[in-house]
Each structure stands twice: as structure tokens, then as C-alpha cells.
N, C-alpha and C positions, 0 to 999 in steps of 0.2 A: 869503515866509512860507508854509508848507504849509495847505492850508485843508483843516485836518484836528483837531477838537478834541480837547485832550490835557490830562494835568494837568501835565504838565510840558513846557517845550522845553528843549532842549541846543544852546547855540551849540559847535562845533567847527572851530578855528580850521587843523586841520592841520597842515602845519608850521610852527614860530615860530623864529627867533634873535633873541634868548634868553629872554623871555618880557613877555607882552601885561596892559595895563589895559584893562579893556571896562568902557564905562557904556552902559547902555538908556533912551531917555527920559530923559536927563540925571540916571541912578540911575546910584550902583555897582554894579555887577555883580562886582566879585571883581580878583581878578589870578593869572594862570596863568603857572606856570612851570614847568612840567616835562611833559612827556607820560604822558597825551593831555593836549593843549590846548583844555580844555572848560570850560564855565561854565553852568550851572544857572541859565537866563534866564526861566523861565515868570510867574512875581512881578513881573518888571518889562513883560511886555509887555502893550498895551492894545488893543485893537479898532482896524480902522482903520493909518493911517502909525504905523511904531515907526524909530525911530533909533538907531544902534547908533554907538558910539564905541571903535576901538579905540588905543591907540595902545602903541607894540612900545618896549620896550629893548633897544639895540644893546650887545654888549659894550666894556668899556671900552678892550679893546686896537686897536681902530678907533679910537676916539676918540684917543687915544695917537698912533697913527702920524699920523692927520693933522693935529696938533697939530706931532710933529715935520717934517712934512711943511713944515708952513708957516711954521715957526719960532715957533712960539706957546711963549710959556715957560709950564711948567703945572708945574714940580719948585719945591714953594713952599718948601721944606725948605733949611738952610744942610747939617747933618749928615750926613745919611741918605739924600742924594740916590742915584739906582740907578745901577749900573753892572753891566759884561756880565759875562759870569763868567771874562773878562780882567782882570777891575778896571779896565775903561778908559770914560769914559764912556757911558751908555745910549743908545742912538739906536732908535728904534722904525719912522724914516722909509723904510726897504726892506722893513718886512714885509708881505706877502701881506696885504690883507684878508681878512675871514675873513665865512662869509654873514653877512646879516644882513639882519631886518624879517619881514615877513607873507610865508610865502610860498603858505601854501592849502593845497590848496581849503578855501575856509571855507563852511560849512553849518549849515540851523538843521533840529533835527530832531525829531518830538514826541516825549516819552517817557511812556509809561504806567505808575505805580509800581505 
């Protein structure tokens, strides 16, 4: 933490896929989802230790593949099940992962209004 008083700080998460929950001191802080990945933290910080909690949303076509990866049935539908644009069953267990989580640099910075 900058020990530098301000009336505001700015946590700045950097880069994210695909967007972060941050709680301070066991407060909500917000949820970011697009760039910039920042949050308006000066309200929840206190003198002293402050603890930051973030945690990331991966997108769900990860989740997908390694579902199909491991054979997990997640298509809970009888109808509308997906298929490729063969019409031939979905299979997502060859795609590429795609990034994903915090990747930074994260920084906390004052901001003066």
C-alpha cells in the first residue's frame, strides 16, 4: 500500500480473463468486467493490514471442454442438445484453451479527486 494519503485509492487489476469479484476487508468492492480493470477501493480501506479478495471468472468455453474432456455430461437438455455446424454431435474436448484468470500486474494507486 503507497504511504501516501489520498482521498481516494484505485486498485488496478491489469489484465483479467474475463472479469474479477474483489472484496476488501471482507466488503464488496464491486465487480470488473471490461477494461480498465479497476475498482474504487479508498471506503473500504483501514489503517494498518487491509486484505484484498479477488476472485476471476474463467469463460465458460473452458469449462465446456474440460467437461468434455473428462466425460462429464453437462448437456442436461433432451431437445436442443448443440451440435457442430455438421449437425453431428457437439464435442468441445480438442479446443484450444483460451487465457484465462489474473494475469496483472495488479496495483493499488492513490487517486486525488
Amino acid at each position: 500500500m503507497p504511504n501516501i494519503k489520498s482521498d481516494e485509492y484505485i486498485l488496478d487489476l491489469g489484465k483479467v480473463h474475463e472479469s474479477a469479484h474483489v472484496w476488501v476487508n471482507g466488503e464488496d468492492a464491486g465487480i470488473v468486467w471490461s477494461i480498465p480493470f479497476r475498482a474504487r477501493i479508498g471506503k473500504y480501506l483501514k489503517k494498518g493490514n487491509n486484505t484484498i479478495k479477488i476472485e476471476v471468472a474463467n469463460l465458460m468455453a473452458n469449462r465446456i471442454r474440460d467437461m468434455d474432456k473428462k466425460g462429464i455430461v453437462w448437456r442436461k437438455f433432451q431437445e436442443i442438445n448443440f451440435v457442430n455446424i455438421n449437425y453431428q454431435n457437439f464435442n468441445a474436448s480438442t479446443w484450444k484453451p483460451q487465457p484465462s484468470g489474473l494475469i496483472g500486474p495488479v496495483t493499488i494507486t492513490p487517486y486525488n479527486k
